[in-house]
Structure formats: structure tokens, C-alpha cells
C-alpha positions as CSV (number, residue, x, y, z in Angstrom):
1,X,0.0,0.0,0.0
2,X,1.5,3.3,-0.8
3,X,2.4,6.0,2.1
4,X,-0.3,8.1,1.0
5,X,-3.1,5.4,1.2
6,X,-1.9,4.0,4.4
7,X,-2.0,7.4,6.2
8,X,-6.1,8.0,4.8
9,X,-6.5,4.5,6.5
10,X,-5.0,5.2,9.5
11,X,-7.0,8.4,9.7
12,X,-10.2,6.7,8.7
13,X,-9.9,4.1,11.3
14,X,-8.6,6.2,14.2
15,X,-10.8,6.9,17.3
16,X,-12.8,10.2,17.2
17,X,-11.7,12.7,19.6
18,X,-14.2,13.1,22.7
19,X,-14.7,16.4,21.4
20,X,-16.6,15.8,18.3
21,X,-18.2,12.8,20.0
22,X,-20.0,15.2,22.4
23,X,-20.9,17.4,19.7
24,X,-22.7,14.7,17.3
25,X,-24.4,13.5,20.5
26,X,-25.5,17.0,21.6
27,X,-26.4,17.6,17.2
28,X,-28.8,13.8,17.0
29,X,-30.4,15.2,20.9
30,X,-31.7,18.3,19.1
31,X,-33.2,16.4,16.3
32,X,-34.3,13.4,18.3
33,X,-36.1,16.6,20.4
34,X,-37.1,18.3,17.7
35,X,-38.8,15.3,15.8
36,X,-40.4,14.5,18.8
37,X,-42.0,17.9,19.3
38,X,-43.3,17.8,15.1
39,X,-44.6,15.0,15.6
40,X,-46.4,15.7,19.1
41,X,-47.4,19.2,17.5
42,X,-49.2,17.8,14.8
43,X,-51.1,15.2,16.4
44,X,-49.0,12.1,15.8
45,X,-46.7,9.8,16.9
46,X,-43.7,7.7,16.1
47,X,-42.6,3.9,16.9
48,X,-40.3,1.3,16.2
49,X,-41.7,-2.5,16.2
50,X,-39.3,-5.5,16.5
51,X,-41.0,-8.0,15.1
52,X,-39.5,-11.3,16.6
53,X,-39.1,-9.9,19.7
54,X,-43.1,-8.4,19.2
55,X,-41.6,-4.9,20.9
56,X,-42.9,-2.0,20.3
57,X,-41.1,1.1,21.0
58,X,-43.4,4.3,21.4
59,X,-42.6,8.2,21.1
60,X,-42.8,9.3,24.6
61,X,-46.6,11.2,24.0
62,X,-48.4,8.1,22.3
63,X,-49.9,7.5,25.7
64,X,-51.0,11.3,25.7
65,X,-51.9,11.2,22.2
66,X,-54.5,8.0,22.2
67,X,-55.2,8.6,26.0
68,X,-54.1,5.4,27.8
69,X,-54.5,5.0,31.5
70,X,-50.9,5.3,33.6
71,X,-49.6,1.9,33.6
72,X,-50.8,0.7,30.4
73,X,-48.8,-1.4,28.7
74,X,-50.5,-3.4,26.1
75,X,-49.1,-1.1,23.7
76,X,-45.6,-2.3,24.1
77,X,-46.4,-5.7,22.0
78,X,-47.3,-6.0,18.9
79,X,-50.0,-8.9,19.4
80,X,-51.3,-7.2,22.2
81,X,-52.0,-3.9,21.0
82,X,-53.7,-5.7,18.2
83,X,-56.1,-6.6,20.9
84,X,-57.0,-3.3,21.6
85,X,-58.6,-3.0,17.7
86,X,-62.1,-2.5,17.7
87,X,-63.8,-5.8,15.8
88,X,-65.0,-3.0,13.2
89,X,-61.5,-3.0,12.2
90,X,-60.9,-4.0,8.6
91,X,-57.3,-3.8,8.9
92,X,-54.1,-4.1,11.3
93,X,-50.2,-3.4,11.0
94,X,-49.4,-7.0,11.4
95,X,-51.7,-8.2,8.7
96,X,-50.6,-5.8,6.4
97,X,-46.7,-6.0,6.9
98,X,-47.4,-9.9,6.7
99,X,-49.4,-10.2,3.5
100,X,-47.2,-8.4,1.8
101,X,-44.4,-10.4,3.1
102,X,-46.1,-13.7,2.2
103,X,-46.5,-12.1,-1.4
104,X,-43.2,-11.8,-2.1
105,X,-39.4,-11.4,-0.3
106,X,-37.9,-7.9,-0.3
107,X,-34.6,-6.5,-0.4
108,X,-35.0,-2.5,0.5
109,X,-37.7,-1.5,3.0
110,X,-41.3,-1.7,1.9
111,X,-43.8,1.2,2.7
112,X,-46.7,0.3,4.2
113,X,-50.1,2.0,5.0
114,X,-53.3,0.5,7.0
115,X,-56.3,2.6,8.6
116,X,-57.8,0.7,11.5
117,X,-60.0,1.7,14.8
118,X,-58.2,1.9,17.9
119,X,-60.6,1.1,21.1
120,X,-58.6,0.2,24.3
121,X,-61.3,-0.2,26.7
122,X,-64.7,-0.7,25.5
123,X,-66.0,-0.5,28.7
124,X,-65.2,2.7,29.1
125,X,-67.0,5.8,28.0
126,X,-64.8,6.6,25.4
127,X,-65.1,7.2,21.8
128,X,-63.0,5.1,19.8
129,X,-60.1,6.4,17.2
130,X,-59.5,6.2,13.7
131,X,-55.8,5.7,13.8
132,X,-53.8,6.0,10.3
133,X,-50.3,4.0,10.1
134,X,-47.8,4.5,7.8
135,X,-44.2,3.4,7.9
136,X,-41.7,0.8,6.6
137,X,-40.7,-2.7,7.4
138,X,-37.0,-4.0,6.6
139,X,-35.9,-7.2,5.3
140,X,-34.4,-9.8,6.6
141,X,-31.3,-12.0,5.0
142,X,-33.9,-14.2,4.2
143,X,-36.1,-11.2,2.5
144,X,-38.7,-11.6,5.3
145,X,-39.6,-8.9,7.5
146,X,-37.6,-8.1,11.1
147,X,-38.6,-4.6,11.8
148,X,-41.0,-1.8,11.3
149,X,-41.2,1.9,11.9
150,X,-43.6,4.7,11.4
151,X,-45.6,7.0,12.5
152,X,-50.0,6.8,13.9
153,X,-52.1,9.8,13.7
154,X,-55.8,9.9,14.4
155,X,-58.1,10.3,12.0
156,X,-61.3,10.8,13.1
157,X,-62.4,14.1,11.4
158,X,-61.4,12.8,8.1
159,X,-63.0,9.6,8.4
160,X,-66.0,11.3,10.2
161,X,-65.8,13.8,6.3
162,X,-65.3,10.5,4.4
163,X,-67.9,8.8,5.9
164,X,-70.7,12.2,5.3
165,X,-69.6,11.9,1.4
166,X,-69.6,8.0,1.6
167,X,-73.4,8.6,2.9
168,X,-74.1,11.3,0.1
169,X,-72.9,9.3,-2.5
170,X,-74.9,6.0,-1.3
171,X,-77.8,7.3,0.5
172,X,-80.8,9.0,-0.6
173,X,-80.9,12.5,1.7
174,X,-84.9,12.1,1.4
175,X,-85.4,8.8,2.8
176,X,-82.2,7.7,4.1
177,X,-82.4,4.2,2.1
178,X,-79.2,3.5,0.0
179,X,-80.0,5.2,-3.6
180,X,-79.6,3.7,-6.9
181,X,-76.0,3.3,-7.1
182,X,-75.8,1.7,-4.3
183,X,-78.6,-0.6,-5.5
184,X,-76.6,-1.3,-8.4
185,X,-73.8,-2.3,-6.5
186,X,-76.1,-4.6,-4.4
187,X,-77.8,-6.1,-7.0
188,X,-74.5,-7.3,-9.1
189,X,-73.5,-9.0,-5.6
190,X,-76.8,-10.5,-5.6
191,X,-76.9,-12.1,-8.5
192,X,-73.2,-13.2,-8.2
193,X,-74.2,-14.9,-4.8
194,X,-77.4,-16.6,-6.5
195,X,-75.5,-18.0,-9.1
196,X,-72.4,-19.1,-6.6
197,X,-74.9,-21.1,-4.2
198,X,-77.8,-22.1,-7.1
199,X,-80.4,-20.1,-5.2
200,X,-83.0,-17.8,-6.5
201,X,-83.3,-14.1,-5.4
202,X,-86.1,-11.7,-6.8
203,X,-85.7,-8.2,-7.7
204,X,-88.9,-5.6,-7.2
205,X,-89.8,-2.5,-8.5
206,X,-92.0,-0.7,-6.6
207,X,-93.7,2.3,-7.7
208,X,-95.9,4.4,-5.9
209,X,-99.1,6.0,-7.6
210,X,-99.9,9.3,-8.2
211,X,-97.0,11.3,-6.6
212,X,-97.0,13.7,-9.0
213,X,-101.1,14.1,-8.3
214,X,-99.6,14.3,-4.7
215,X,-97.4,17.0,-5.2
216,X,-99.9,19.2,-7.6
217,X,-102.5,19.0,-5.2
218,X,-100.8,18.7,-1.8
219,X,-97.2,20.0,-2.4
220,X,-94.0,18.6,-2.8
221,X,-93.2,18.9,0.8
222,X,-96.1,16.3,1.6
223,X,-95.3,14.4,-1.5
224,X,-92.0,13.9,0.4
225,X,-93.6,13.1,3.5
226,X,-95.3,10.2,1.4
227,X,-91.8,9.2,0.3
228,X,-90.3,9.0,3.9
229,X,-93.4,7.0,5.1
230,X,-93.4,4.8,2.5
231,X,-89.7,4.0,3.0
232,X,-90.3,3.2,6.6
233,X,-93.2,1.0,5.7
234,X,-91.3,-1.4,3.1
235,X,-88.3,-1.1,5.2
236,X,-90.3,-2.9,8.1
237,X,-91.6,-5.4,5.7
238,X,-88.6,-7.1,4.7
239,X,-86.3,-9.9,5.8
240,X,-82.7,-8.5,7.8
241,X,-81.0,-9.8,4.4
242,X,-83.2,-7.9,2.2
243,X,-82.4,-4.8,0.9
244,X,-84.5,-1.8,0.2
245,X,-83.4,1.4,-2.6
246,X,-84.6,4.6,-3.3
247,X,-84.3,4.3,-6.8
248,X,-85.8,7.1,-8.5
249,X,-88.9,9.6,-8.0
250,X,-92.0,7.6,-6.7
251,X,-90.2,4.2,-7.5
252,X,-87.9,1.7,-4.6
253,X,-86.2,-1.0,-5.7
254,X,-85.7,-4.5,-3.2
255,X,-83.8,-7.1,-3.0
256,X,-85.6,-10.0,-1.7
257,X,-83.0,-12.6,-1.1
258,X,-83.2,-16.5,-1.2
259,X,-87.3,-15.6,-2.6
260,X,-87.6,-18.0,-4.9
261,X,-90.9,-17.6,-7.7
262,X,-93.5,-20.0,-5.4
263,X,-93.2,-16.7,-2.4
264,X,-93.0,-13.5,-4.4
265,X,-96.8,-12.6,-4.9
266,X,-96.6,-13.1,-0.9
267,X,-93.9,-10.9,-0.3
268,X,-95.1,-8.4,-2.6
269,X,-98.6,-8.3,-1.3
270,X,-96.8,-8.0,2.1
271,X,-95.2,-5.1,1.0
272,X,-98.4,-3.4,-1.3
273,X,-100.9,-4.0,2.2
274,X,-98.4,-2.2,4.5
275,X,-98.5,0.8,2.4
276,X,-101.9,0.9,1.8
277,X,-103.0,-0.4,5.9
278,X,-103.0,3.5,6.6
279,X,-103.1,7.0,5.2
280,X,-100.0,8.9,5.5
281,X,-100.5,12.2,7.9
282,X,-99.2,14.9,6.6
283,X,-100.4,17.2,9.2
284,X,-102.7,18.7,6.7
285,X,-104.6,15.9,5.6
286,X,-104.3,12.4,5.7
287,X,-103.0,10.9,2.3
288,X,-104.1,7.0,0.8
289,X,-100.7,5.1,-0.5
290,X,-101.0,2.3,-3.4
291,X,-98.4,0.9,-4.9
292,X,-97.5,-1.2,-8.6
293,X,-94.8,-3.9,-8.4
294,X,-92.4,-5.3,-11.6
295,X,-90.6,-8.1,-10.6
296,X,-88.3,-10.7,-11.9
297,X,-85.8,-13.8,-10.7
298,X,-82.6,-13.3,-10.2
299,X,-79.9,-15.1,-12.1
300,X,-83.0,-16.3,-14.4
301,X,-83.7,-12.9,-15.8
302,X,-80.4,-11.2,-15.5
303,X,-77.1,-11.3,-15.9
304,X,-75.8,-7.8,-14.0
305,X,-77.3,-5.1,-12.5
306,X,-78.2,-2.9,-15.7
307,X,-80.3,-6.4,-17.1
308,X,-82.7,-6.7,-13.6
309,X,-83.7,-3.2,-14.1
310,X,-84.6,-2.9,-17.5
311,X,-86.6,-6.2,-17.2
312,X,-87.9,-5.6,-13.6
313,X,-89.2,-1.9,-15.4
314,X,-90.5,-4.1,-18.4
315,X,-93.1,-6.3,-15.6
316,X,-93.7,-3.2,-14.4
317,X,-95.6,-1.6,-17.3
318,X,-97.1,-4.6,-17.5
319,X,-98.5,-4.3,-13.6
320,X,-100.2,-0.9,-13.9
321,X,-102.5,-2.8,-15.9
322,X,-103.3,-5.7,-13.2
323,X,-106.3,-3.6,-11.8
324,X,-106.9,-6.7,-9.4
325,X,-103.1,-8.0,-8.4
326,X,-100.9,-4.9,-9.2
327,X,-98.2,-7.1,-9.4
328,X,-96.5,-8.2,-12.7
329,X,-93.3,-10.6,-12.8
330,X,-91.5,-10.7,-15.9
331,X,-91.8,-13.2,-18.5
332,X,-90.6,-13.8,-22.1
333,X,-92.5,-16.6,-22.4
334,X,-96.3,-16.0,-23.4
335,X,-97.2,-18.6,-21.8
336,X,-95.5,-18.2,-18.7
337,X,-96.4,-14.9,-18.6
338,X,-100.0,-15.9,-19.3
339,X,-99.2,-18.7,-16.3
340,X,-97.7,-16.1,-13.8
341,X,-101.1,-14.0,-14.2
342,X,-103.2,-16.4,-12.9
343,X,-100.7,-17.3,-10.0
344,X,-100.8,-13.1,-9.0
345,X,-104.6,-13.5,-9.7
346,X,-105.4,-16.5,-7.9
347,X,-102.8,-15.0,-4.9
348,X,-104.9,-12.1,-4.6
349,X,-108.3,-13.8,-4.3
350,X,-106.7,-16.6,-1.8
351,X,-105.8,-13.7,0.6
352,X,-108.8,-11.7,0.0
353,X,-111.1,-14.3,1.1
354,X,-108.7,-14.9,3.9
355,X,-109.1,-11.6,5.1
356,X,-113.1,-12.0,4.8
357,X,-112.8,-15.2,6.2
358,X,-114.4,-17.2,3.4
359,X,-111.7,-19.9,3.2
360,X,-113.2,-23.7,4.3
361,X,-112.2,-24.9,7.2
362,X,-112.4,-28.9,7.9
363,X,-111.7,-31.5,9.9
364,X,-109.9,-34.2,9.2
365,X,-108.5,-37.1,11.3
366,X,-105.3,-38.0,11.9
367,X,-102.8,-40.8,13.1
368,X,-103.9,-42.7,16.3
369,X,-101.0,-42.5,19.0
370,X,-100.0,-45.3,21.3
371,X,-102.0,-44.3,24.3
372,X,-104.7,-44.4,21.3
373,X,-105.5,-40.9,21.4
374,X,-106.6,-39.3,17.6
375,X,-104.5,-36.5,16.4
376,X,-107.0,-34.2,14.5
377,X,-105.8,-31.6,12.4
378,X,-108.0,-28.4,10.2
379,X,-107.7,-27.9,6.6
380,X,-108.4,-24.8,4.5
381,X,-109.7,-24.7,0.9
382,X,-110.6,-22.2,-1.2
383,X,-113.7,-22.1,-3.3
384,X,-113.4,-20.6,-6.7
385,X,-115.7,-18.7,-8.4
386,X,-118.2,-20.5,-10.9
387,X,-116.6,-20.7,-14.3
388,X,-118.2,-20.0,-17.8
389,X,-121.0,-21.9,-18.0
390,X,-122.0,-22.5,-14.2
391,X,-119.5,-24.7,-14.1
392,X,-118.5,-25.0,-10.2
393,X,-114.5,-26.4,-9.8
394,X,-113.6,-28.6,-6.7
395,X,-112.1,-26.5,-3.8
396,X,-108.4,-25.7,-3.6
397,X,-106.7,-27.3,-0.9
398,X,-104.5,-24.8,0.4
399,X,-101.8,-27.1,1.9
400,X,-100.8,-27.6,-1.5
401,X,-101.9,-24.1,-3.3
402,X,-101.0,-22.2,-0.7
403,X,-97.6,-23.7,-0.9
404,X,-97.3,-23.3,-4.5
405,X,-98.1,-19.9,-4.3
406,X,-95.9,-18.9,-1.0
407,X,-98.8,-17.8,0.6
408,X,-98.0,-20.4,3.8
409,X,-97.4,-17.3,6.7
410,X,-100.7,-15.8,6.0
411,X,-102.3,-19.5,5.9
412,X,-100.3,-20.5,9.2
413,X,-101.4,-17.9,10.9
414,X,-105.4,-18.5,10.3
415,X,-105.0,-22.6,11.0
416,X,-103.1,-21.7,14.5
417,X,-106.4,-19.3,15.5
418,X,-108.5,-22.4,13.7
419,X,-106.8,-24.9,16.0
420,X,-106.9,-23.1,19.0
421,X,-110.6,-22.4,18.9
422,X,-111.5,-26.4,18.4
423,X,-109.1,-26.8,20.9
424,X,-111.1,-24.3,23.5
425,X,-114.6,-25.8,21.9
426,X,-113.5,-29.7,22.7
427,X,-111.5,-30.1,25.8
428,X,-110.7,-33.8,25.0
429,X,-109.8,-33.7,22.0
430,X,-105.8,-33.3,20.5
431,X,-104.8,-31.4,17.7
432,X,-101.8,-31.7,15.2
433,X,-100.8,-28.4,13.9
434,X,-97.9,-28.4,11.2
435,X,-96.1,-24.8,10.8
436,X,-93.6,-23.7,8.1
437,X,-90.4,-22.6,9.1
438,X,-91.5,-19.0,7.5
439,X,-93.9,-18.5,10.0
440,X,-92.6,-19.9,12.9
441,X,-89.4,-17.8,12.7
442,X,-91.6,-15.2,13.3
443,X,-91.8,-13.8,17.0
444,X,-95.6,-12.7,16.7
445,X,-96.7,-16.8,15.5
446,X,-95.0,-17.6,19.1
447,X,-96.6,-15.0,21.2
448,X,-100.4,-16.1,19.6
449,X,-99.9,-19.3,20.4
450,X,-98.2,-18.4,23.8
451,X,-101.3,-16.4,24.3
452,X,-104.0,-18.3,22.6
453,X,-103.3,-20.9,24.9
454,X,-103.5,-18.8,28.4
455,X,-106.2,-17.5,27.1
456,X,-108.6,-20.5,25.9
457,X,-106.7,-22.1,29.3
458,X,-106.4,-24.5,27.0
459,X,-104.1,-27.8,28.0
460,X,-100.5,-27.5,26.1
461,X,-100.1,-31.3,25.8
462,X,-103.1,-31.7,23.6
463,X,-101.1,-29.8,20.9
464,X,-99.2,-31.3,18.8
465,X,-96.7,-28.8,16.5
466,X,-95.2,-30.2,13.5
467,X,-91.9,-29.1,12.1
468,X,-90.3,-30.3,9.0
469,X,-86.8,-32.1,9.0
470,X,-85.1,-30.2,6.8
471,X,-85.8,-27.2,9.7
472,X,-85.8,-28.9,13.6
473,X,-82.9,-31.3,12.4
474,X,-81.0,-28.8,10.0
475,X,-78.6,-27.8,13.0
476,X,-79.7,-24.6,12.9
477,X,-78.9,-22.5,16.0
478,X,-82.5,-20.5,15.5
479,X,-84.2,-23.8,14.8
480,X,-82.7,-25.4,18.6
481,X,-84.2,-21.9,20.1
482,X,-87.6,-22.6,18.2
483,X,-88.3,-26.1,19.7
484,X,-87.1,-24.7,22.9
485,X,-89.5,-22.4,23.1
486,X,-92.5,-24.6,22.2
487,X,-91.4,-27.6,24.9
488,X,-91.6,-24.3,27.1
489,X,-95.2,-23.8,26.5
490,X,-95.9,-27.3,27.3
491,X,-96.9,-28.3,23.7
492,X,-95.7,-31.6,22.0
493,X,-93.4,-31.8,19.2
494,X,-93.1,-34.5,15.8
495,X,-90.7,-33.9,13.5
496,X,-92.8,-34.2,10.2
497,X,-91.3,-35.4,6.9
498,X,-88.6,-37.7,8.7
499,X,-86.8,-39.2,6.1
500,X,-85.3,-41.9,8.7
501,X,-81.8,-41.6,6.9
502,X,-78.7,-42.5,10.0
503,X,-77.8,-38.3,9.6
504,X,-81.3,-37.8,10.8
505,X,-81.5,-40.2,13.5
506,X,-78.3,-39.6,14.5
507,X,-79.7,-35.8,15.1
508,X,-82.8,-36.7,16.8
509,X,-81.2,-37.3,19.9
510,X,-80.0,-33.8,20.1
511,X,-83.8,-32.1,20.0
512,X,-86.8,-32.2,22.7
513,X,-89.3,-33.9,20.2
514,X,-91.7,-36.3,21.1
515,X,-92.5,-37.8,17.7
516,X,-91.4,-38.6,14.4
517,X,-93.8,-38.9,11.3
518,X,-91.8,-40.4,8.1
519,X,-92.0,-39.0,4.9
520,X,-94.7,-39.8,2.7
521,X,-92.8,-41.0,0.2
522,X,-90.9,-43.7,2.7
523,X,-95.0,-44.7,3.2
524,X,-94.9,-45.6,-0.7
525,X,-92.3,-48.2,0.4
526,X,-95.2,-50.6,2.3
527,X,-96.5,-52.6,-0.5
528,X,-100.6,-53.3,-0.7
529,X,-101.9,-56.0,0.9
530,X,-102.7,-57.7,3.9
531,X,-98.8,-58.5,5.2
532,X,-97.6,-55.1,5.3
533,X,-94.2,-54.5,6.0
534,X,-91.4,-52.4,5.7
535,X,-88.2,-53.1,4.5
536,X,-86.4,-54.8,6.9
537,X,-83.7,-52.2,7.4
538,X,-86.1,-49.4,7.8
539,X,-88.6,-51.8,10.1
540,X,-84.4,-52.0,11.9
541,X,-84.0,-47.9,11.9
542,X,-88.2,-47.0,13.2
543,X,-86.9,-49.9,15.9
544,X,-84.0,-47.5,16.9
545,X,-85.9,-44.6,17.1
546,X,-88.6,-45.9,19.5
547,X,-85.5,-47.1,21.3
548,X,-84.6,-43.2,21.5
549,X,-87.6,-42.3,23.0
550,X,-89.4,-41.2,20.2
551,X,-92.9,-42.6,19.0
552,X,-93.6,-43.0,15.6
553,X,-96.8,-42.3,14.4
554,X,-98.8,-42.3,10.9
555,X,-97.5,-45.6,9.5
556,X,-100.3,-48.0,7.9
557,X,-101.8,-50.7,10.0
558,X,-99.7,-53.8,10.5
559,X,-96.1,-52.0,9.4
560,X,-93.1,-52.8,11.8
């Protein structure tokens, strides 16, 4: 090495003198002071994070900053302040800096940037913070990440800002229902999820009549009071999945989710009879509210969001002209359509003579029980009108029609007040009453029996409700509450439709029934003739459910 190159070395590598030491130290002091009081001043704070140790070291006003109690030290892990994140947060530091880890390996730092809501003690009378974290996390040999730093600031004016224009750019300042880019949004979700799980969803278009009669005669401000109301009224209608839209003017458009085509005249009379129950009170004068529907299936009738409005608008036309019904479902199919008419038609009638009590109510027997007591039940039909021609058609029975048309909640409703009557009128007697899982998810079906029978003092034990299988064995946390609730009351249970599969028996012994009545088409099974029997492995599996506890009841005379 030359003279010249050894004496720069010598230099390069010899101790500093204490003087300058003191000096740099005094120089990085200052800054270290002065960063500290920018970042204090502007409402943040700074932090390094070691990631395999999980430290986290804080600016000295963090605590100040966020407000943390004297002692606190949750903050000082990584993992543990993460436990101080509201559940409302969508994001944290750690699952940031490790997704993009997993993604791929660095070599240079990697900027990072996560919003998140910082809530320390929920308990506590304290507003929670929008916190904002940006920083850097450094690499590893192995490209993975070993440390972060940055900086948190709250955020809660901005995200309170963000969230107005959020609300103004999805909501409907009228009525406060989500408007119609929100719907459109919702609906191309909709009919992605339909198509992912093979379900059917329906799409509505309600219109309201004669706003604009309303707002010439009345003025616009009760016109909007009409709009409001009518919001409300839908909005109180619908299912906690279903989704309701302003979408334009006098018309709303809902979502009605899992609806398939055998319960949408149902749902959309639901909706149509709320609005018209009552007059809206404008303070002036009280105002009468009708309403048109257009409806159509979703994925059957559309593809995206743009599709289920133009055809949900098409069955619309179509429904100002159903004086009776004033509900149209779309069709490209003549004869569907044609077929879909006399379903709304039919739907209408059903429920109008429900609600002037002209449906038939009968009697029927039912399956003797062990103790040989007679299960009656009541059935409702409906008697058409006299065709062309004085021709008189055979009543509808409405276990069947009813179903068809998803008109069971309505139905339900009037065989529970049937059933509880006869069951007040003949105190020896037992009744069988079978409920849809529609209905009986409903908290009013439970408090009318709950008070029919205190009232009638009738005897709980001589009802018998009926459930399906698919519902009481489904696992269903809802459906364990629902047969709960009716061993409560005192009332017996059979699980109707039992398809006496080993997943079904296996699940009986988990529910408080006291029955099981097999499916009719496991009946079909027991050929004609005097010696009856059962296959010998089902005659094996009704032997291990009477083994259970359970008595089976309606199989044929002389089955095993």
C-alpha cells in the first residue's frame, strides 16, 4: 500500500476525539427533540416495532396522544395492541406487513399504509379512534420482515368527512335508504351470490301511484312526506338480508333474497298492504298510498345489475294494468307470462277471502298414537268462483296451493287461530298443527300461540306442533331456540317429513321432540296387501328410534 493510502486508512480508522463525540451527540439530541415535538405538535406519533421480539417502542406522548391509562402497557407488544382494535377494524399493521411479506421477499424497506380503529377499553365511556399507520418494514437476509417503523395519527375528522360523502354518495338524503348506485352495487352482488350457491333471489320494483297528483294538489313537501313513510313501511316489511333502494322519484327497488318464484306474490302483497294499511298524515290531511310492483328472478332474468332493471321496469308496465293484483313478474315466455297472471290472480283472491274469512275450514283425522288418542288436524280450501258456464271447480286445498303460491305465513297464521278455537270448543280432544319454518321464525306466530293458549286455558299437551326435518334437524342454531321455546309452552313436538336416513336419526337425539312422522314418500315403500311390511332395514331404523324415545306415528296398520 503506498504512504499516501496507508496514512487516509490510518485516519479513517482512528478513534474520534471526545470532542466531536459530544458534539454529534448533543447535534442527534436536538433532532431526536425536535422530531419529537413535530410530531407531538401535529397530532401524531412515532414507533419502532421488532418483530421477533413483538416490541414496540413508542414516542414518549403516544400515551398522551391515544389517552391510555398510567400503567398501560398493552401497547408495548405488537400482538397485544392488536387486541386493543375495535372488531370493526378492517385492517391491522401485522396483517398488512405480513401479507405483503407472504406475497413476495424484499430486499430494501417496503412502505406500508393500514387505517384501522383503535378502542382500548370498550367498557369505558370513550369514543374510539380512527388511527392512520404509515411506515416501513426492513428485510431480513432471508427477505422476510424483522422490523418496522412509522408513525399513527388519528383520523377521526377525516374519516368522520369521508364517511358524510360516503353517505351522500350512497344514501338518498330524502329517505335515508341506500339510492340507486348503491342498489346497483347490491344487485350485481346478488346475482353473483345466487349464481355461486344455485339459489334464487327476486328483484322488485315498486312504484308508488300518483306522486305527482300528490305534489300538484298537496305540495311537494307532503309528496316527500309520502316518500319518507313509504320507505319506513317497506323497510319494516322485509327480511334483515333484504335490501331496500330509493331508486328514483316515486319508485324503490328491493332485493328479496333466497325468494324464490313460489313466495313473491306473498312478499309483494306483504309489501303493497303495509303501504296501503294506513293513510300517510301529513299534518294537513291524511293521504291514501298504493303501490305497482315489476318483478323478476334473479340469475334467471339477469345477468348484471343494468339487465334486472330494464326487465324488472318491463313487468312493471305490465303491472299498472293488473287492476286486481298490481303485481307483474317478468316473463318472455307467453305462456309463462299468461301462467304467472293467474298465479298473482289466484294469490290475490286466496288472501282476500282470507281476510273475509271465506276460506273452508275442515276437519280431518289423523294418526292414532300409542296411548290411542286421535291426532285431529284443520284444513283450509278455497272455493273458486263459478266458471263460464255455471261450471263449479272442486275447492283448492290450500296445503298444496298455498304452498305453490308462498302464501303459507298468511295461511299458518289462520289454522293456528282455527286450531286453537276447536281446541277451547272440545276439551278432549288433541290437535296436530304443522307450521312452516317461514312462519314460525316469526316472533308474533310464538306470542299467539303463547297467548291463545293462556287465554282458551287451554291444555298445552293436547297440541301437537309439526316441524319439518329439513328445519328442527338442520342444526340450525335458531331452529334449537324454536323447539325450545314450544317444549316451554308445554306443547308436544313430531318432526314431520322424517326421512329416517342415519344423519337424521343420528340428530334426533339432540332435539326435545316427542314424535317422528316419516316422509310420505318412505309410506310408498309398504306394499298393498294384507302382510304389510317395511323393508327390513327401515322396520331396523323406526326400531332404533322408538329405542330413542321417540314414538312414531302415521305408518299404515300392521307396518313394523
Amino acid at each position: 500500500m503506498p504512504p499516501e493510502d496507508r496514512k487516509l486508512a490510518a485516519a479513517a480508522t482512528a478513534p474520534a476525539k471526545p470532542a466531536a463525540d459530544e458534539s454529534v451527540a448533543r447535534s442527534l439530541a436536538r433532532l431526536h427533540g425536535a422530531a419529537e415535538a413535530i410530531v407531538s405538535a401535529t397530532g401524531q406519533a412515532i414507533y419502532v416495532w421488532d418483530i421477533a421480539s413483538d416490541a414496540i417502542e413508542w414516542s414518549g406522548n403516544f400515551a398522551r396522544l391515544i389517552g391510555l391509562d398510567a400503567g398501560e402497557t398493552r401497547h408495548l407488544k405488537g400482538r397485544s395492541f392488536e387486541a386493543m382494535l375495535s372488531s370493526r377494524s378492517q385492517e391491522t399493521r401485522f396483517g398488512v406487513v405480513v401479507s405483503a411479506a407472504e406475497a413476495a421477499t424484499a430486499r430494501a424497506p417496503v412502505p406500508y399504509q393500514c387505517v384501522y380503529l383503535l378502542h382500548p377499553d370498550a367498557a369505558v365511556e370513550k369514543p374510539p379512534l380512527w388511527i392512520e399507520d404509515t411506515g416501513c418494514w426492513y428485510p431480513g437476509e432471508n427477505g422476510k420482515p424483522v422490523r418496522a417503523q412509522g408513525s399513527v395519527r388519528i383520523i377521526n375528522e377525516r374519516r368522520s368527512r369521508e364517511e358524510d360523502l360516503r353517505r351522500q354518495s350512497d344514501f338518498d338524503d330524502l329517505t335515508g335508504l341506500p339510492n340507486r348506485r348503491s342498489l346497483e352495487r347490491q344487485l350485481d352482488a346478488a346475482i353473483r351470490d345466487a349464481e355461486h350457491r344455485g339459489t334464487v333471489s327476486t328483484f322488485l320494483i315498486l312504484s308508488i301511484d300518483r306522486l305527482d297528483t300528490i305534489n300538484d294538489v298537496f305540495g311537494f313537501g307532503h309528496g316527500d312526506r309520502v316518500l319518507r313513510e313509504a320507505g319506513r313501511r317497506i323497510q319494516a316489511k322485509l327480511r334483515a338480508d333484504d335490501v331496500v333502494c330509493r331508486l328514483s322519484g316515486a319508485k324503490f327497488g328491493l332485493i328479496l333474497r333466497d325468494c324464490p318464484p313460489a313466495e313473491v306474490f306473498d312478499a309483494a302483497q306483504r309489501v303493497i298492504a303495509a303501504l296501503a294499511a294506513e293513510p300517510v298524515d301529513t299534518g294537513d290531511g291524511r293521504i291514501p298510498v298504493n303501490a305497482v310492483v315489476g318483478a323478476c328472478f334473479l340469475p334467471r332474468h339477469a345477468a348484471n345489475a343494468a339487465e334486472a332493471m330494464g326487465t324488472a321496469f318491463r313487468a312493471l308496465r305490465k303491472a299498472h294494468g293488473e287492476v286486481s293484483t298490481r303485481i307483474s313478474v317478468f316473463s318472455a315466455d307467453p305462456t309463462e307470462d299468461a301462467l304467472n297472471r293467474r298465479k298473482a290472480a289466484l294469490s290475490f283472491e286466496i288472501l282476500e277471502a282470507l281476510d273475509k274469512d271465506a276460506l273452508i275450514a275442515r276437519r280431518a283425522g289423523g294418526a292414532a298414537l300409542a296411548d290411542g288418542t286421535s291426532l285431529q288436524h284443520i284444513e283450509l280450501f278455497y272455493q273458486e268462483p263459478a266458471r263460464a258456464g255455471g261450471t263449479q271447480p272442486a275447492p283448492l286445498d290450500l296445503s298444496v296451493t298455498g304452498r305453490e303460491l308462498g302464501l303459507m305465513r298468511p295461511l299458518d297464521h289462520k289454522l293456528l287461530q282455527a286450531t286453537l278455537a276447536a281446541l277451547g270448543e272440545e276439551p278432549g280432544t288433541c290437535f296436530m298443527l304443522d307450521v312452516s319454518r317461514d312462519t314460525i321464525l316469526e316472533a308474533g306466530w310464538m306470542a299467539e300461540l303463547a297467548s291463545g293458549l293462556a287465554a282458551g286455558g287451554i291444555a298445552p299437551q293436547r297440541l301437537v306442533i309439526g316441524l319439518a326435518e329439513a328445519f328442527a334437524l338442520g342444526g340450525r342454531p335458531e331452529a334449537e331456540g324454536i323447539l325450545r321455546s314450544i317444549r316451554s309452552l308445554g306443547c308436544r313436538i313430531t318432526i314431520s317429513r322424517f326421512s329416517v336416513s342415519p344423519e337424521a336419526i343420528a340428530r334426533l337425539s339432540h332435539v326435545p321432540a316427542d314424535f317422528v312422522m316419516p316422509d310420505p314418500a318412505i309410506l310408498e315403500l309398504v306394499p298393498a296387501g294384507a302382510a304389510q311390511r317395511f323393508p327390513d332395514h327401515l322396520a331396523a331404523a323406526f326400531d332404533l328410534v322408538r329405542a330413542m324415545g321417540f314414538e312414531v306415528i302415521s305408518l299404515p296398520a300392521g307396518t313394523a
